[in-house]
GUTI-31967 format. One record per residue (C-alpha): residue number from 0; residue in three letters; x, y, z. Coordinates in steps of 0.02 Angstrom, whole numbers, always signed. Example, Ala and Ser with C-alpha at 12.3 -4.5 7.8 and 13.67 -1.06 7.14 Angstrom:
// residues 2
+--------+-------+--------+--------+--------+
| kolmar | kolke |      x |      y |      z |
+--------+-------+--------+--------+--------+
|      0 |   ALA |   +615 |   -225 |   +390 |
|      1 |   SER |   +684 |    -53 |   +357 |
+--------+-------+--------+--------+--------+
//
This chain:
// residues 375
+--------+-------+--------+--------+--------+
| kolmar | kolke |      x |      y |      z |
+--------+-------+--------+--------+--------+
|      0 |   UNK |  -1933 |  +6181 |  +5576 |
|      1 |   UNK |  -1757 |  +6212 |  +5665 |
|      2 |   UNK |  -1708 |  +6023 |  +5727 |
|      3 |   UNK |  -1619 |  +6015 |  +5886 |
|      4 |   UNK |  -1443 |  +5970 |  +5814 |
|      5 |   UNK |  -1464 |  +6144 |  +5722 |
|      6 |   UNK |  -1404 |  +6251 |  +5868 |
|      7 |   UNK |  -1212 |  +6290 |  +5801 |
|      8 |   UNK |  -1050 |  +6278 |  +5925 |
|      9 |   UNK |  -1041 |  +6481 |  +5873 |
|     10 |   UNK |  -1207 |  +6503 |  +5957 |
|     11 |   UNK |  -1166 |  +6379 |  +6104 |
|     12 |   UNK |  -1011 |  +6495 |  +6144 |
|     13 |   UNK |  -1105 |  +6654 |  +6134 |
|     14 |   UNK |  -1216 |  +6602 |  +6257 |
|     15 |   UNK |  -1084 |  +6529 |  +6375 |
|     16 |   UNK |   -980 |  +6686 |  +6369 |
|     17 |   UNK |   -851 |  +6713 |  +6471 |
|     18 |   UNK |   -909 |  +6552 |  +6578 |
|     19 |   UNK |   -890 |  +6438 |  +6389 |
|     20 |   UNK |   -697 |  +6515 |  +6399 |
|     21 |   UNK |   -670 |  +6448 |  +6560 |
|     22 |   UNK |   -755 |  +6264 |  +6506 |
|     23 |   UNK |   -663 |  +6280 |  +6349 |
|     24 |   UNK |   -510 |  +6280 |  +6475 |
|     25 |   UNK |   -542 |  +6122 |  +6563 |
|     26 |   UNK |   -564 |  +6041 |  +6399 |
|     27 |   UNK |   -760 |  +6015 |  +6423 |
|     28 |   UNK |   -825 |  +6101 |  +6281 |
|     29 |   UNK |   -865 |  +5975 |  +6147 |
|     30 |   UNK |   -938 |  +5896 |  +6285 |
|     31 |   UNK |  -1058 |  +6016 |  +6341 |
|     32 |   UNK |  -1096 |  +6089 |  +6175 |
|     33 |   UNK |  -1189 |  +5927 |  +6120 |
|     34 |   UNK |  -1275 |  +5937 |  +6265 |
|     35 |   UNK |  -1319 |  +6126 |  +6244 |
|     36 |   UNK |  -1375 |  +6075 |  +6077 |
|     37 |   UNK |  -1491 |  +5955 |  +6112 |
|     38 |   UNK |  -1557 |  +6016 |  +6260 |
|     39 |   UNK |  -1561 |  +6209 |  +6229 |
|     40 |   UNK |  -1641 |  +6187 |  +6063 |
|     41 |   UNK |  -1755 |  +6054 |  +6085 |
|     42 |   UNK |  -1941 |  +6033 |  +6080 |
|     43 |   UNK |  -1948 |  +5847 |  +6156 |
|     44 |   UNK |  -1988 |  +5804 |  +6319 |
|     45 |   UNK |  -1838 |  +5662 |  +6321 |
|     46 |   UNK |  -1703 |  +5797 |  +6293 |
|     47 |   UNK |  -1540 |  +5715 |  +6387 |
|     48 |   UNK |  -1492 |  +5786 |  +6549 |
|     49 |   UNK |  -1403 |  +5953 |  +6555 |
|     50 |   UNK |  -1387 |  +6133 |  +6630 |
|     51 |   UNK |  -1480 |  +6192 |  +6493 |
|     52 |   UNK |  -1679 |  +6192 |  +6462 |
|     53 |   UNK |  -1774 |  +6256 |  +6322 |
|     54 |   UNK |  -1912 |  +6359 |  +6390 |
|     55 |   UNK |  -2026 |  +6278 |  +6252 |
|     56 |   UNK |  -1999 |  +6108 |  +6308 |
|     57 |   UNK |  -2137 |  +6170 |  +6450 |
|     58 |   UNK |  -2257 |  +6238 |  +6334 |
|     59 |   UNK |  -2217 |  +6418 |  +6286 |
|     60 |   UNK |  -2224 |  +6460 |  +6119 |
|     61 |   UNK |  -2133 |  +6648 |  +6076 |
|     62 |   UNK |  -2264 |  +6685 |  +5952 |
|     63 |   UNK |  -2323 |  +6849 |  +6012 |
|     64 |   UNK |  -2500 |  +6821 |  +6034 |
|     65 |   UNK |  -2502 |  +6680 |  +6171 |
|     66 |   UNK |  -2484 |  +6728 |  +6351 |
|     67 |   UNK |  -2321 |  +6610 |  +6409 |
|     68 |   UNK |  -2327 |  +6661 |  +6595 |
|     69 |   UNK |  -2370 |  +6471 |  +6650 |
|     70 |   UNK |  -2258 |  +6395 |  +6546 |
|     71 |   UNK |  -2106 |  +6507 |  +6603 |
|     72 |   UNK |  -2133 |  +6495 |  +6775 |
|     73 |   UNK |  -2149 |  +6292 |  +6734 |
|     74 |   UNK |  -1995 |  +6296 |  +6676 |
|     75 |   UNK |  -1900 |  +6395 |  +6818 |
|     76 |   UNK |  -2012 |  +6302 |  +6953 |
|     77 |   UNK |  -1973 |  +6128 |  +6886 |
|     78 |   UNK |  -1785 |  +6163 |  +6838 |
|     79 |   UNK |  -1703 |  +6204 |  +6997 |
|     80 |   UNK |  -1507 |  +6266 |  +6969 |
|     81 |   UNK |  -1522 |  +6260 |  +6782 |
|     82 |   UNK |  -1522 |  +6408 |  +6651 |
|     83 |   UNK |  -1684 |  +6422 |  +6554 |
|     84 |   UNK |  -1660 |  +6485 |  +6363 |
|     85 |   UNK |  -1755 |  +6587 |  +6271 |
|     86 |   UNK |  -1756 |  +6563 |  +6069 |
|     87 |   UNK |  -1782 |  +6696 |  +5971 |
|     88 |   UNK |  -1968 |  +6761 |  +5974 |
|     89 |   UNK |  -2077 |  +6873 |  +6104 |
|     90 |   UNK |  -2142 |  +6792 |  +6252 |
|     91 |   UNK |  -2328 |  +6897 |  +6330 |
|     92 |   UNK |  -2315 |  +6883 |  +6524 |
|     93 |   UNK |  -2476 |  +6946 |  +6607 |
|     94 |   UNK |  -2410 |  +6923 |  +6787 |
|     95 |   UNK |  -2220 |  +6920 |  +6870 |
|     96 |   UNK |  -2098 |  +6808 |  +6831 |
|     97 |   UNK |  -2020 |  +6748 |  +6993 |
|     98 |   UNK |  -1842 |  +6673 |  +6953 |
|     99 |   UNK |  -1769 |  +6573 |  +7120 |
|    100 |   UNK |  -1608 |  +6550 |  +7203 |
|    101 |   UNK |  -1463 |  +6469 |  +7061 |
|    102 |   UNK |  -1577 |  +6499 |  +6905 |
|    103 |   UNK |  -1517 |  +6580 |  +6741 |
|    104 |   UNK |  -1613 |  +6646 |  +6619 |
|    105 |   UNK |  -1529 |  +6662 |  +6415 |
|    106 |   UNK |  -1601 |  +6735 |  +6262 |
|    107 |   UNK |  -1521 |  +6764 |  +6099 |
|    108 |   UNK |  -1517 |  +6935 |  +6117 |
|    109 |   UNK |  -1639 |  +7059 |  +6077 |
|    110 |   UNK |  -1720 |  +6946 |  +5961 |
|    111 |   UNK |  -1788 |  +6871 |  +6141 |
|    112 |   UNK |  -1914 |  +6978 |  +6192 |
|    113 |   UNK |  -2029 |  +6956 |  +6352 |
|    114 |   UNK |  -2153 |  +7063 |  +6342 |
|    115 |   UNK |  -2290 |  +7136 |  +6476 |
|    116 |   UNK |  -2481 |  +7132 |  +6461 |
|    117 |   UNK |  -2514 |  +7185 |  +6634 |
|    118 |   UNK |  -2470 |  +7323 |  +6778 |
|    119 |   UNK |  -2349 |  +7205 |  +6862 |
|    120 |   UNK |  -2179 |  +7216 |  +6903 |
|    121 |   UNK |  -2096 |  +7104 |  +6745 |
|    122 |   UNK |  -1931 |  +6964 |  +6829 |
|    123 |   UNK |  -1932 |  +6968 |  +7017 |
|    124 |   UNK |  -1781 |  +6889 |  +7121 |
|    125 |   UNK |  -1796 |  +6878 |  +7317 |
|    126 |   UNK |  -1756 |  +6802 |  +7468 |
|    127 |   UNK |  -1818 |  +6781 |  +7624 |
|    128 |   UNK |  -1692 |  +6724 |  +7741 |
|    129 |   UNK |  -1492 |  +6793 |  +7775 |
|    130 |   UNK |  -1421 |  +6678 |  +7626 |
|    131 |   UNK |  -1488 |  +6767 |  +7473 |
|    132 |   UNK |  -1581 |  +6736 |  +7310 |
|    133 |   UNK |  -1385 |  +6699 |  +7234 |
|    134 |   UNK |  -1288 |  +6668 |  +7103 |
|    135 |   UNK |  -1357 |  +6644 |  +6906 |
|    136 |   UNK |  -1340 |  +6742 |  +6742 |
|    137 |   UNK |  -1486 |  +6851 |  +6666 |
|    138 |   UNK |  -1422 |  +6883 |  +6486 |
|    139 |   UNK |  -1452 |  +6916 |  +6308 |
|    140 |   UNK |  -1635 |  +6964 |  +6342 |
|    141 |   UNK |  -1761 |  +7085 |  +6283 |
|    142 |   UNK |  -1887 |  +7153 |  +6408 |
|    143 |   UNK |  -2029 |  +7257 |  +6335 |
|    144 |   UNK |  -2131 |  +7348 |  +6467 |
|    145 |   UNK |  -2265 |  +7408 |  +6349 |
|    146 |   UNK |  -2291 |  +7579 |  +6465 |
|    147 |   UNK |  -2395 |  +7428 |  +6578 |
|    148 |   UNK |  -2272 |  +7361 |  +6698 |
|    149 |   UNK |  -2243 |  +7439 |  +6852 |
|    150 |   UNK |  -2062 |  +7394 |  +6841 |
|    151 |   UNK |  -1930 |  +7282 |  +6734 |
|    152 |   UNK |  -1796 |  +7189 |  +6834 |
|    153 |   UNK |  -1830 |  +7189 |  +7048 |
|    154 |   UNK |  -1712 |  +7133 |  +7152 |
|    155 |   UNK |  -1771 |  +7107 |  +7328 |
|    156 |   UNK |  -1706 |  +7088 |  +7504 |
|    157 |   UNK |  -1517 |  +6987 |  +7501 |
|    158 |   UNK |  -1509 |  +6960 |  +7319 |
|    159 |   UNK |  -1324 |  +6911 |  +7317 |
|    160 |   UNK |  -1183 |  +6886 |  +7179 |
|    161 |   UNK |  -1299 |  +6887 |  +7019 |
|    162 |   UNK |  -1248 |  +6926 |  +6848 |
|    163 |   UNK |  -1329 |  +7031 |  +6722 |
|    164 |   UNK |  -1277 |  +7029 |  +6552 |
|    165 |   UNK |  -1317 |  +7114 |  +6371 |
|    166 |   UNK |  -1499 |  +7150 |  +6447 |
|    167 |   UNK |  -1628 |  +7296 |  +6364 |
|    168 |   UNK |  -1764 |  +7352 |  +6460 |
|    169 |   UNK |  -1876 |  +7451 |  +6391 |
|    170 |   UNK |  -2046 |  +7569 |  +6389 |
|    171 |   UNK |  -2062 |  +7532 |  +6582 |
|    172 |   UNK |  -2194 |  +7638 |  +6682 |
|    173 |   UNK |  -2118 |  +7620 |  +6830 |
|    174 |   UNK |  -1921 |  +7613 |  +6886 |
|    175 |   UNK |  -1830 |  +7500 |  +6737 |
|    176 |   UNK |  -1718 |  +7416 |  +6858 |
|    177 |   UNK |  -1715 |  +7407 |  +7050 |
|    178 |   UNK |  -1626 |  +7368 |  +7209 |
|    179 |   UNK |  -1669 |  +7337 |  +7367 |
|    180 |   UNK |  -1528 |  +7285 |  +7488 |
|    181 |   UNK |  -1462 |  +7212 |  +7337 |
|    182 |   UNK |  -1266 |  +7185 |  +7360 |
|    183 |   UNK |  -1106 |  +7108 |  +7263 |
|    184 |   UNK |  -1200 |  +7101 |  +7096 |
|    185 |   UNK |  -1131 |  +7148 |  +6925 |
|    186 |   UNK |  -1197 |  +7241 |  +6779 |
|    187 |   UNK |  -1126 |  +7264 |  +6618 |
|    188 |   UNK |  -1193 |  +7340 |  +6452 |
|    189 |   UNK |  -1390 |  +7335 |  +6526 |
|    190 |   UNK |  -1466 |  +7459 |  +6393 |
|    191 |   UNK |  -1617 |  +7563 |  +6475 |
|    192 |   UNK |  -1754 |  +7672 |  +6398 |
|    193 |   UNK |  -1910 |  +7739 |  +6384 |
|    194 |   UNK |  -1929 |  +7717 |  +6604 |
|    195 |   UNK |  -2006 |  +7840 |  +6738 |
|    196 |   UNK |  -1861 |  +7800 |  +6833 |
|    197 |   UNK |  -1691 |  +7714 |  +6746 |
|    198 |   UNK |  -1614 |  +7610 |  +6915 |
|    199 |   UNK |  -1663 |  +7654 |  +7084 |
|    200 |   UNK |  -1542 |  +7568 |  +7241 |
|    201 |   UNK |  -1626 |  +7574 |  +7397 |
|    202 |   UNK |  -1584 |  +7502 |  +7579 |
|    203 |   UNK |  -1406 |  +7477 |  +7595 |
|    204 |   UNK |  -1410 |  +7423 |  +7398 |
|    205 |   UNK |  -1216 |  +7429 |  +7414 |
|    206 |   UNK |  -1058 |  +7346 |  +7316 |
|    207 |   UNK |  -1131 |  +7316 |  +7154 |
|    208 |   UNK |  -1029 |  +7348 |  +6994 |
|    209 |   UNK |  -1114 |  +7446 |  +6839 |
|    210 |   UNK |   -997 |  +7452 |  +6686 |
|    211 |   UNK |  -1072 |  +7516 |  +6514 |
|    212 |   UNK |  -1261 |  +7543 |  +6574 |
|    213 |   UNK |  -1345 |  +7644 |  +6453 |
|    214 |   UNK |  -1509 |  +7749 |  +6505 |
|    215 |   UNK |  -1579 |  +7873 |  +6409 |
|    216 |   UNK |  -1747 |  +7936 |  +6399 |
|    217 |   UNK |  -1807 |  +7940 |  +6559 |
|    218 |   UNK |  -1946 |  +8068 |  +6631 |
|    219 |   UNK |  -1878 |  +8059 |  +6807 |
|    220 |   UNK |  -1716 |  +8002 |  +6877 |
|    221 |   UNK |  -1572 |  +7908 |  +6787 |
|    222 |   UNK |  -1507 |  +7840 |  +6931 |
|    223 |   UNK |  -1586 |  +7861 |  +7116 |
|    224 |   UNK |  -1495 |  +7826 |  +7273 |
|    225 |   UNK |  -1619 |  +7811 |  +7422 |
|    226 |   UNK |  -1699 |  +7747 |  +7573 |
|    227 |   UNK |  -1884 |  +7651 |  +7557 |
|    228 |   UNK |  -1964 |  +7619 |  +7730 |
|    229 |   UNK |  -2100 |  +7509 |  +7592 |
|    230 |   UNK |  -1973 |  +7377 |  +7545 |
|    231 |   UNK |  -1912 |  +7211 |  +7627 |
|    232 |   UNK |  -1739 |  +7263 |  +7644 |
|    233 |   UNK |  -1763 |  +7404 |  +7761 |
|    234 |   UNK |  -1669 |  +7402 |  +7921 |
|    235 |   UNK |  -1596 |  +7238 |  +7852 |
|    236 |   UNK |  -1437 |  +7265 |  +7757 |
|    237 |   UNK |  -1289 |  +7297 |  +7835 |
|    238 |   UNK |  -1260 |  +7468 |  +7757 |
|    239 |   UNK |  -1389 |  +7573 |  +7887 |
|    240 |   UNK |  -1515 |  +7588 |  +7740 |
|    241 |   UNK |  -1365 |  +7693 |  +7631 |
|    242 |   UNK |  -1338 |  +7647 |  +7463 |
|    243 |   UNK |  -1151 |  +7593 |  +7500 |
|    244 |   UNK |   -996 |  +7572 |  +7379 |
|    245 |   UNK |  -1085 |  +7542 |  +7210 |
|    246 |   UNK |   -965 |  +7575 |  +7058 |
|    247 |   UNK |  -1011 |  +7638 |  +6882 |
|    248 |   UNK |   -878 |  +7649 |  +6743 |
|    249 |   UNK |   -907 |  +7696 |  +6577 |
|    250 |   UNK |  -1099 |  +7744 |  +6614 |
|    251 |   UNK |  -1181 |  +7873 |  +6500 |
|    252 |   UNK |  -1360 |  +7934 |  +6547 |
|    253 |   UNK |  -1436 |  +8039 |  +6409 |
|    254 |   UNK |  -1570 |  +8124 |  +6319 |
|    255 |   UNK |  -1751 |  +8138 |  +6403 |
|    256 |   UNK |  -1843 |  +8261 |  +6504 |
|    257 |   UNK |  -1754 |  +8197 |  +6690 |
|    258 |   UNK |  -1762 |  +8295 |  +6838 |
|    259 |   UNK |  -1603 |  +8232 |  +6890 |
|    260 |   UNK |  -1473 |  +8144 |  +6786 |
|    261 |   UNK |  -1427 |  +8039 |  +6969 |
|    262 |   UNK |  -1492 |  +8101 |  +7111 |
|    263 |   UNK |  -1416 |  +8027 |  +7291 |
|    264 |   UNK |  -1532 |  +8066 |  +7422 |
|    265 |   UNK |  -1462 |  +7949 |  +7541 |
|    266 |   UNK |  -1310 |  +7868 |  +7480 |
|    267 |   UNK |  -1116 |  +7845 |  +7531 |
|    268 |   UNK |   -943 |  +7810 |  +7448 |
|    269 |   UNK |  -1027 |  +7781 |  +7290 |
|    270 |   UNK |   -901 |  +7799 |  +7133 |
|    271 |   UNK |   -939 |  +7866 |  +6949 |
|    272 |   UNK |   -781 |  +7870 |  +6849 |
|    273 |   UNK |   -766 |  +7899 |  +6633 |
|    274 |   UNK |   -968 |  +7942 |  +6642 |
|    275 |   UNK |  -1049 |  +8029 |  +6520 |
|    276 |   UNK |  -1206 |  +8124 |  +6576 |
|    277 |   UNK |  -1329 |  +8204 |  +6457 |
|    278 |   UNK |  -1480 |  +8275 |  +6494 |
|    279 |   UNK |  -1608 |  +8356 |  +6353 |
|    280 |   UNK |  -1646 |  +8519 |  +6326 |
|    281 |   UNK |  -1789 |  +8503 |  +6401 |
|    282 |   UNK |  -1750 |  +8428 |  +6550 |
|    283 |   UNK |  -1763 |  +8479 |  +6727 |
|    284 |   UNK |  -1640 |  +8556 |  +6865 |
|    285 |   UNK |  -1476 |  +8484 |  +6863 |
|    286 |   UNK |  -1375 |  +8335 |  +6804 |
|    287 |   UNK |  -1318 |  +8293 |  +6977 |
|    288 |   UNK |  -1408 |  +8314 |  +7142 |
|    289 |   UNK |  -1341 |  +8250 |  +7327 |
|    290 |   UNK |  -1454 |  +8275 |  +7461 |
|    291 |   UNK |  -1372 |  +8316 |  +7641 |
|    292 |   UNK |  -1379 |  +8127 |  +7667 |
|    293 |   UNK |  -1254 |  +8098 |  +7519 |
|    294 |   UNK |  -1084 |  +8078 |  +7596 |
|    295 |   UNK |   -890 |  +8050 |  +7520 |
|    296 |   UNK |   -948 |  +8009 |  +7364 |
|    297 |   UNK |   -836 |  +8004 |  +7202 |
|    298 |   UNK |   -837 |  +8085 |  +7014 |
|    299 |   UNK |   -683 |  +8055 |  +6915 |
|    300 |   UNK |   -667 |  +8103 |  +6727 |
|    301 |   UNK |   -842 |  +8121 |  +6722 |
|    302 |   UNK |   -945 |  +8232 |  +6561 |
|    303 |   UNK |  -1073 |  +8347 |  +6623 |
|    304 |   UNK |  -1118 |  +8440 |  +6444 |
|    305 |   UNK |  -1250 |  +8569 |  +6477 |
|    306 |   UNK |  -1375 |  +8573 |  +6318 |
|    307 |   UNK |  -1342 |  +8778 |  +6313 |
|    308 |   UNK |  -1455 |  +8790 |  +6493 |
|    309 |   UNK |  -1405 |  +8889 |  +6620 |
|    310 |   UNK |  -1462 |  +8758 |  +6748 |
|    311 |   UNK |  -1312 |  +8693 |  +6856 |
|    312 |   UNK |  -1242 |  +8542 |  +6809 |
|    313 |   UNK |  -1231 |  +8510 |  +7000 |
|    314 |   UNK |  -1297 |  +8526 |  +7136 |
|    315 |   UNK |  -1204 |  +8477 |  +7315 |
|    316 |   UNK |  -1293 |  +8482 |  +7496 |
|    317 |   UNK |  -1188 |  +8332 |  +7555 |
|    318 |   UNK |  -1027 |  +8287 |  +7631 |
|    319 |   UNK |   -855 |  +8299 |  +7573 |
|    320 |   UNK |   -910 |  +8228 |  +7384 |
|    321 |   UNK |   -767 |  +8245 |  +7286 |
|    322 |   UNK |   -768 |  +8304 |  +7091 |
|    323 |   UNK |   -594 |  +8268 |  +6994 |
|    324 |   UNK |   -550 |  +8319 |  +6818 |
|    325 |   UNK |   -742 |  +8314 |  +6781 |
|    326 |   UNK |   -787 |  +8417 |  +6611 |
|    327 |   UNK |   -910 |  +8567 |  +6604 |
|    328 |   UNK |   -963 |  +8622 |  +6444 |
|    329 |   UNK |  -1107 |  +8691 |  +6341 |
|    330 |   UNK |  -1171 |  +8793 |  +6466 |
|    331 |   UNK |  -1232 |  +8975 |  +6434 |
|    332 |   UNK |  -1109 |  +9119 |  +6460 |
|    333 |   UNK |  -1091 |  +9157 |  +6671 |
|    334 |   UNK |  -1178 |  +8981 |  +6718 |
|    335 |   UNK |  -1167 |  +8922 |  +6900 |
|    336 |   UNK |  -1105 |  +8754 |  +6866 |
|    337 |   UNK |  -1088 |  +8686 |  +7018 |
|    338 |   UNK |  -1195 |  +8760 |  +7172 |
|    339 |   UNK |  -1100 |  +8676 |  +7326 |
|    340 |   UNK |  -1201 |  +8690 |  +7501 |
|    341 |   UNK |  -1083 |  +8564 |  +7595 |
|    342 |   UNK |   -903 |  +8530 |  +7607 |
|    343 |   UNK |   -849 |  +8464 |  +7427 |
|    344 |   UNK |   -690 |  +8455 |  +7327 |
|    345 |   UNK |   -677 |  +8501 |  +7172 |
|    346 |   UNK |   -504 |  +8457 |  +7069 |
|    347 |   UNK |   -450 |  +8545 |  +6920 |
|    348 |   UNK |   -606 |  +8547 |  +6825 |
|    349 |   UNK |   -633 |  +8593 |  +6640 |
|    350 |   UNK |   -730 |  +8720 |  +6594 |
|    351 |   UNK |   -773 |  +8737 |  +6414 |
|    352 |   UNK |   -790 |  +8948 |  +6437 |
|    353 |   UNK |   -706 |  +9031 |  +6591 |
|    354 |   UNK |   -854 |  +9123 |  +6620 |
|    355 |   UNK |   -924 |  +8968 |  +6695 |
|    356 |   UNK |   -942 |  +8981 |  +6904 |
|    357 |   UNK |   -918 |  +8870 |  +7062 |
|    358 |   UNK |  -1029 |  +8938 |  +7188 |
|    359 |   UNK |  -1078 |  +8929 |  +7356 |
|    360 |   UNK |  -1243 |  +8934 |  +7388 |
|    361 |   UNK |  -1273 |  +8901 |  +7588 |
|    362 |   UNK |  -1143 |  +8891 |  +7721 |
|    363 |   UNK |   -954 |  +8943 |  +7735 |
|    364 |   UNK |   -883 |  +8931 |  +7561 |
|    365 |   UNK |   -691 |  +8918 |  +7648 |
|    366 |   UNK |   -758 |  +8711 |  +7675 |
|    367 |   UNK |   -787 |  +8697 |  +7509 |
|    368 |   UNK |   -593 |  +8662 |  +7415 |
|    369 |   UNK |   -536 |  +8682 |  +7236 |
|    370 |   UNK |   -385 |  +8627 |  +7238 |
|    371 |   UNK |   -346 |  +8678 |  +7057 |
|    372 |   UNK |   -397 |  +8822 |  +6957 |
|    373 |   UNK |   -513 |  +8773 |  +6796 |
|    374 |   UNK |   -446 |  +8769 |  +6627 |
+--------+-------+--------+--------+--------+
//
C-alpha cells in the first residue's frame, strides 16, 4: 500500500501546473510539496492542514464497484476553498456531483475516472445570486458517461472565471459539456466523444476561451450556439440571451454522423481561428450552419475538408459573418461550398478544385463580398 510520503515532487508539479510555476517563483514550493504529499496522498484522518484533500480521506474508495457519490460530495461539502484529488482508480456516481463556489477538483489524468450509474447530469457548478459559482481548477480527470448521464460537465447561471484543464468526457447521452450564461471561463485540451451533443453555450454564454478542444464522434452538434427559455440564465446575462465573444483556437471537431459540425442559431462575434472541422461520411448537412440570428461572427484559417460529399461545407443565413483564408477541399467536382443567404464576406478562400462554387441561395447576392478570387 502507497504510504503518504510516496507522492513524488514530479507528481506534485504536474498537478500544480502552471499555478506550481508561479509558487515555485515565490520560493514556496518545498514548502507546499510536503504538504501536497501528505495531504493529497493520505488515507488518515489527521492529515496536516493544506489546500489539498484526498477524496479518500472521506470514504471513497476508486475501486469500481462501490458507489462514491456520498463520499465525494463529503469531501467538497466539508472542504470549502480547497482542491479535492482524485488518485488513480474509477469512482461510480449514481447522482450529480455539485462542486461549490472556490472548489477544485484534480485527478491524475485519465487514470481518474468518475464514472455514471444513473440518468443524471455528471459535475454541476451554479450560482444563485449576481457573484458567481467562481474561480477553481477542474483537471486531469476522466468522466465516463456510460450512454446514462444526461450530461458531463454543467455550468449554470453566473459561473465565472473557472478553469478547465486536460479533462475527457466521454460516452455522454446527453450534451458532453454545457453553458448556460457561463462567462470568462477557459478551456484548454478538454477531449470529447462519444456525446449527442459535444458543447452547447446558451444564454449570453459569452467570453469564454476554448484552445485545443477535441470532439469527435458526436450524433448531433459539435458545438451549438443558442438560446434556452428552460435554463436559469435566461434573461439574466448581460449578453441579451446571445452567445457573445467566445474564442476557439486550434479546435478540431471530427468524425461522427453530426448534423452540424457548429451550428449558431443565436450567437454573436464569436471567433474560430486555425480550426479543423471534420465531419464523416456519413454525416448530415453541412459543417457549418448560422441561423439568421448569427451575427459578425469570425472564421480565420479554418479546414472545412468535405469527405468527397457534395453537401456544402457552409451554410450562412446570418449577418455580415466573415470567412478568411478558410480551406475547402475534398468535395465532389461542381460542389456548392458555401450557400450564403445573408450578407457574408468571404476572403481569398482555397479551394482544393476550381470547380468548387460560392453561391447565393436567397436574397441579393451583390451583399454578399469576396473580396479575393479562390485559389
Amino acid at each position: 500500500m502507497k504510504t503518504t510520503r510516496e507522492l513524488s515532487r514530479r507528481k506534485f508539479m504536474k498537478f500544480l501546473g502552471a499555478f506550481g510555476v508561479g509558487m515555485l517563483a515565490g520560493g514556496t514550493a518545498g514548502k507546499l510539496g510536503s504538504t501536497y504529499a501528505e495531504a493529497a496522498d493520505s488515507t488518515t484522518a489527521g492529515a496536516p492542514v493544506s489546500p489539498w484533500v484526498n477524496v479518500k480521506e472521506f470514504g471513497a474508495l476508486g475501486d469500481g464497484k462501490t458507489d462514491d457519490t456520498l463520499a465525494i460530495q463529503t469531501a467538497l461539502a466539508k472542504t470549502p476553498n480547497k482542491s479535492v484529488f482524485f488518485p488513480a482508480g474509477t469512482y461510480l456516481i449514481s447522482s450529480t456531483i455539485n462542486v461549490p463556489v472556490y472548489s477544485s477538483l484534480i485527478g491524475e489524468g485519465n487514470g481518474s475516472k468518475i464514472k455514471c450509474l444513473t440518468p443524471v447530469p455528471m459535475l454541476v457548478l451554479s450560482s444563485s445570486n449576481q457573484f458567481g459559482n467562481r474561480y477553481g481548477v477542474i483537471r486531469d480527470l476522466s468522466l465516463d458517461g456510460a450512454w446514462k448521464a444526461t450530461a458531463g460537465i454543467v455550468l449554470n447561471n453566473v459561473v465565472v472565471g473557472r478553469s478547465f484543464y486536460d479533462v475527457q468526457i466521454f460516452n455522454v447521452n446527453g450534451t458532453a459539456l454545457q453553458m448556460d450564461a457561463t462567462q470568462n471561463c477557459n478551456f484548454q485540451s478538454i477531449h470529447i466523444e462519444n456525446a449527442v451533443i459535444g458543447m452547447a453555450l446558451y444564454n449570453g454564454a459569452g467570453n469564454n476561451m476554448f484552445s485545443r478542444i477535441e470532439i469527435e464522434k458526436i450524433n448531433k452538434y459539435g458545438v451549438l450556439m443558442d438560446v434556452n427559455p428552460s435554463l436559469p440564465g435566461y434573461n439574466n446575462n448581460g449578453f441579451a440571451n446571445n452567445p457573445t465573444n467566445n474564442s476557439f483556437q486550434k479546435a478540431v471537431i471530427e468524425r461522427g454522423k453530426a448534423v452540424h459540425g457548429i451550428y449558431i442559431k443565436y450567437g454573436n462575434k464569436n471567433t474560430f481561428r486555425d480550426c479543423d472541422i471534420v465531419l464523416g461520411v456519413d454525416a448530415g448537412e453541412s459543417i457549418v450552419k448560422i441561423e439568421k440570428d448569427g451575427n459578425l461572427n469570425y472564421f480565420e484559417r479554418c479546414n472545412f475538408p468535405g469527405g468527397l460529399k457534395g453537401n456544402p461545407a457552409v451554410i450562412q443565413k446570418g449577418h455580415k459573418n466573415y470567412f478568411k483564408q478558410c480551406c475547402f477541399e475534398s468535395y465532389q467536382k461542381g460542389a456548392q461550398v458555401m450557400q450564403l443567404s445573408g450578407r457574408t464576406i468571404v476572403e481569398h478562400p482555397h479551394f482544393g478544385d476550381p470547380s468548387y462554387q460560392i453561391v447565393s441561395v436567397e436574397g441579393d447576392p451583390k451583399y454578399n463580398m469576396v473580396l479575393y478570387n479562390a485559389d
